[in-house]
C-alpha positions in Angstrom: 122.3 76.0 71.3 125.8 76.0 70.6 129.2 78.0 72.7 128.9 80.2 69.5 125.4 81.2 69.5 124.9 81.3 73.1 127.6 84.2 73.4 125.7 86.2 70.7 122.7 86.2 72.9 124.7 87.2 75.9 126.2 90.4 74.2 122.5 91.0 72.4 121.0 91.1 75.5 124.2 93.5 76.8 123.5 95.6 74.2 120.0 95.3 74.8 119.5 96.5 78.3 122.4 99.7 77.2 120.2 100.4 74.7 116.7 101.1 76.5 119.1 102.1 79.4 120.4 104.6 77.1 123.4 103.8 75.6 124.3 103.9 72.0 126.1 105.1 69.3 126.2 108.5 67.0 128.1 108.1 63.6 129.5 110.8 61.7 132.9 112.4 60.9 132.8 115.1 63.8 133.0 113.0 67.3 130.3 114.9 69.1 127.4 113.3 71.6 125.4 116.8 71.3 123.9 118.1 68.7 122.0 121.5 67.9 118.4 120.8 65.9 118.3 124.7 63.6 116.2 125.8 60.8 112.9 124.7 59.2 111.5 127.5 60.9 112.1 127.2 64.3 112.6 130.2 66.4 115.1 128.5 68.3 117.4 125.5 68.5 116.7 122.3 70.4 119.4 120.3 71.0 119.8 115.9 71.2 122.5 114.3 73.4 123.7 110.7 73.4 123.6 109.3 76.9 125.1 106.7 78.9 123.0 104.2 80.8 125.5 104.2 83.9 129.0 105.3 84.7 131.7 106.3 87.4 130.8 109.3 89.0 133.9 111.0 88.0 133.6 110.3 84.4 130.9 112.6 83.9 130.5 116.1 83.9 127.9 118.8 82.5 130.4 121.8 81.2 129.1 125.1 80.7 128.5 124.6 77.2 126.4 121.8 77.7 124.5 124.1 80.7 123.9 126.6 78.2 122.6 124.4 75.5 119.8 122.9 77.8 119.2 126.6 79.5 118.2 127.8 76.2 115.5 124.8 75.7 111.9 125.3 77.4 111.2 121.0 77.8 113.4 118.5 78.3 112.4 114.7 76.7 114.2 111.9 77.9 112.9 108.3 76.4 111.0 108.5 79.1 109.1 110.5 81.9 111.9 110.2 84.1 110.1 111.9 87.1 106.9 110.1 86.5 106.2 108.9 90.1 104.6 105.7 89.2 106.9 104.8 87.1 108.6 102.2 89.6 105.4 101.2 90.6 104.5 100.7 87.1 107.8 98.5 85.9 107.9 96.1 89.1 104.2 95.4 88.5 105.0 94.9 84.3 107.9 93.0 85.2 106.2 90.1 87.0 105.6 86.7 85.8 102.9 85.5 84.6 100.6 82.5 85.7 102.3 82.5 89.5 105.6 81.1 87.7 108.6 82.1 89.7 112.1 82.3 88.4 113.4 79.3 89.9 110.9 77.4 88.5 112.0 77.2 84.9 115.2 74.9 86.4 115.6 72.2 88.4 116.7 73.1 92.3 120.3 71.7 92.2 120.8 73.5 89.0 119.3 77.3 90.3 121.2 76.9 93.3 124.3 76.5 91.6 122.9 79.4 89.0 122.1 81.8 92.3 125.5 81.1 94.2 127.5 82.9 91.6 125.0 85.5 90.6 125.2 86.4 94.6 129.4 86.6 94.6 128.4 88.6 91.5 125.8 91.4 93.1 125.7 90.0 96.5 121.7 89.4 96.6 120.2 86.3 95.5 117.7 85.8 92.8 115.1 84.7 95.2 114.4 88.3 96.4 112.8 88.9 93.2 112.3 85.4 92.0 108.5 86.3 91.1 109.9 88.9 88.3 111.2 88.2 84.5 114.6 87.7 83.9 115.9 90.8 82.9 115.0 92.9 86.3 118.5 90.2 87.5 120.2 91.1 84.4 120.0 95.1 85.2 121.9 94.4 88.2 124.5 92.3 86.5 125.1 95.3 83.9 125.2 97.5 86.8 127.6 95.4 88.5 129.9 95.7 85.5 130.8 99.1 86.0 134.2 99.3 87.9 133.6 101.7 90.5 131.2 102.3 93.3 130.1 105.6 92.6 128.5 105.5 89.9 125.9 108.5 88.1 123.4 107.8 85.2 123.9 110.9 83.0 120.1 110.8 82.3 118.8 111.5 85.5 121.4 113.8 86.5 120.1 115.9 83.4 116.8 115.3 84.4 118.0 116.7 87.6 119.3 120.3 86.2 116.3 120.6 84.1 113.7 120.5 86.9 116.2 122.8 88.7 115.7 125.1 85.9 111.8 124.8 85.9 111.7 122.3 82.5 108.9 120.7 81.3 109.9 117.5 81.7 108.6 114.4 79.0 108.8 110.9 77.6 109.5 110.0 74.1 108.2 106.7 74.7 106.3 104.9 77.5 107.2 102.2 80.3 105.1 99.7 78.2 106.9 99.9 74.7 110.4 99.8 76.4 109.6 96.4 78.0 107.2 94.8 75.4 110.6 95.0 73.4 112.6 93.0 76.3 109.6 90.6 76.2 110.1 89.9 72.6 112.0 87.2 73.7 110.6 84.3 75.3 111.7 83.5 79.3 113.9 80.9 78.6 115.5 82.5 76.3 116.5 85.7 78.6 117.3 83.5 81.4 120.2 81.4 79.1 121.1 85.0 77.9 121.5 85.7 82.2 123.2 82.6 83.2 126.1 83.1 80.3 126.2 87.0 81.7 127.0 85.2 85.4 129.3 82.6 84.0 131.5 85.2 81.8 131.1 88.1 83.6 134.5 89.0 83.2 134.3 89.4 79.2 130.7 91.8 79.9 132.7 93.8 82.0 135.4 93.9 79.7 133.2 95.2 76.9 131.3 97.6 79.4 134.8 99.2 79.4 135.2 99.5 76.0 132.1 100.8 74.7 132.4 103.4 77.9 136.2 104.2 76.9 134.8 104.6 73.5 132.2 106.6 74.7 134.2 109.2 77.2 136.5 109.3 73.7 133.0 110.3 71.6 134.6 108.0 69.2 131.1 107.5 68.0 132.1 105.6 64.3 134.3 103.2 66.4 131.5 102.4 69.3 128.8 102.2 66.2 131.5 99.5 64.6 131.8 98.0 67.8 128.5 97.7 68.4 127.7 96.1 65.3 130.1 93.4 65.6 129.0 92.4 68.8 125.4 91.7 68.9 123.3 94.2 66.4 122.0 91.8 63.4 120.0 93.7 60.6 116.4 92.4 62.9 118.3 93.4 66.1 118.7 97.2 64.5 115.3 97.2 62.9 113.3 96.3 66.7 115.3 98.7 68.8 116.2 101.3 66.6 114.9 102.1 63.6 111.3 101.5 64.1 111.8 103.5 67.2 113.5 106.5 66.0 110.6 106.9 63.3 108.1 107.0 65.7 110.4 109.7 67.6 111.1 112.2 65.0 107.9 113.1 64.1 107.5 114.0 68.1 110.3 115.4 68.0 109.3 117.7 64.9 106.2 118.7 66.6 107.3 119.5 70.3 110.1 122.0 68.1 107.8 123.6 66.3 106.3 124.5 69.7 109.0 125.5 72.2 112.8 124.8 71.9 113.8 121.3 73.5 116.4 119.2 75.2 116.2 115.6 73.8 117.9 113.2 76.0 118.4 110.0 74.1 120.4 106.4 73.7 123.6 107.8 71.5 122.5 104.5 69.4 119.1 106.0 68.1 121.7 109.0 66.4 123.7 107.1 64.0 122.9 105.3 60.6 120.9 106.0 56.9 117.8 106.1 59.7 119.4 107.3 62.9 117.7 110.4 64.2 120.2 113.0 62.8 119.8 111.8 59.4 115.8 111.5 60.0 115.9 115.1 60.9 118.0 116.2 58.4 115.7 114.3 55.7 112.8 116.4 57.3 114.6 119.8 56.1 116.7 120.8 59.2 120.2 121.5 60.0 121.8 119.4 62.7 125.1 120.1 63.8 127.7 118.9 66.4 128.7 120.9 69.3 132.0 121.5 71.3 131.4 120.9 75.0 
């Protein structure tokens, strides 16, 4: 695999984990993450908001606007059942190896000890602590480890947090098992060169963390969708991770509306595009419009 090739698969696998970690993208002329659902004869509005997989604490804040919008809803859908209480549980014990294989056993030992010396000046733990686990459990702490602060939030769960204050139903477009049978697409050597060029340029991911979240806190949603697409989303890429996902979506979507008004909590990059969400759901007869906050 050539210098080329092998920094595509670092930023696809970037662009990966912020996906199903919630980042993305939401194209169209008004810059707006949140988005009010009307018409088709619902009773009420539901609203969709583009989230962020992880940022500095003081870059985020809900505005009254925002708290009004989700007041109004009855549920509140995230990707997935956030407050699922087996859900750790669940994604330690999907994410092992298989077979008794251990991480380090896919190089030789000179060569992982090298590898695990600068992943630990990276995140300060080594590999071996969860060496029995695939490849991208180490690669979640690298993107985490990319954000230049130490407080940190995750604008999901802090939602999730002020819809079970408010006595929310609380849901999962998706389950555990879809999200990671799509990081298991590809194979374990594969994701482990994709890790070791995170670890040996992990000053160019943390500069492109910073611009997709300066893009982001901007809601310069055309320019992060551009971004995006130069960096790592090929026409197979989109297909996998978005499109085929926000299909199956909608149609829940369409269904949990009809029945009470709703909060959908989603990567920004399942908004944008001829088969985003937005323009599934305006295809499906509704009005979806941007909102100030």
């Amino acid at each position: 695999m050539n210098y080329k090739n092998q920094m595509m698969l670092q930023k696809k696998f970037l662009i990966l984990f912020l996906l199903l970690a919630n980042l993305s993208f939401a194209q169209n002329t008004n810059q707006s993450l949140l988005w009010k659902i009307s018409g088709k004869g619902l009773k009420e509005p539901s609203y969709v908001f583009g989230t962020f997989h992880m940022m500095c604490k003081d870059q985020f804040q809900i505005s009254q606007p925002f708290k009004d919008a989700l007041s109004s809803c009855k549920k509140y859908y995230g990707e997935l059942d956030m407050d699922d209480p087996t859900m750790p549980a669940n994604m330690m014990e999907i994410a092992k190896l298989k077979d008794g294989k251990t991480i380090d056993s896919y190089m030789d030992a000179k060569e992982f000890a090298e590898f695990d010396k600068k992943y630990q000046s990276i995140t300060g733990m080594s590999l071996m602590l969860f060496k029995q686990y695939k490849p991208f459990l180490g690669m979640s702490l690298l993107i985490l480890k990319s954000v230049p602060c130490s407080a940190t939030v995750q604008p999901e769960t802090e939602l999730m947090h002020l819809a079970q204050q408010k006595k929310m139903e609380i849901l999962g477009l998706e389950t555990l098992e879809n999200q990671i049978k799509l990081l298991n697409k590809e194979p374990i050597d594969t994701q482990l060169v994709a890790m070791r060029k995170m670890v040996n340029n992990f000053d160019s991911c943390k500069q492109m963390m910073q611009t997709m979240t300066n893009l982001y806190l901007k809601k310069n949603v055309d320019a992060l969708y551009l971004f995006m697409k130069e960096n790592g989303v090929n026409d197979s890429f989109e297909s996998s991770m978005l499109i085929n996902r926000n299909k199956k979506w909608v149609p829940k979507m369409k269904k949990a509306m009809k029945e009470s008004p709703c909060f959908f909590a989603v990567g920004a990059g399942h908004l944008g595009g001829k088969s985003g969400v937005l323009a599934l759901l305006r295809k499906k007869g509704y009005q979806v419009k941007p909102i100030n906050y």
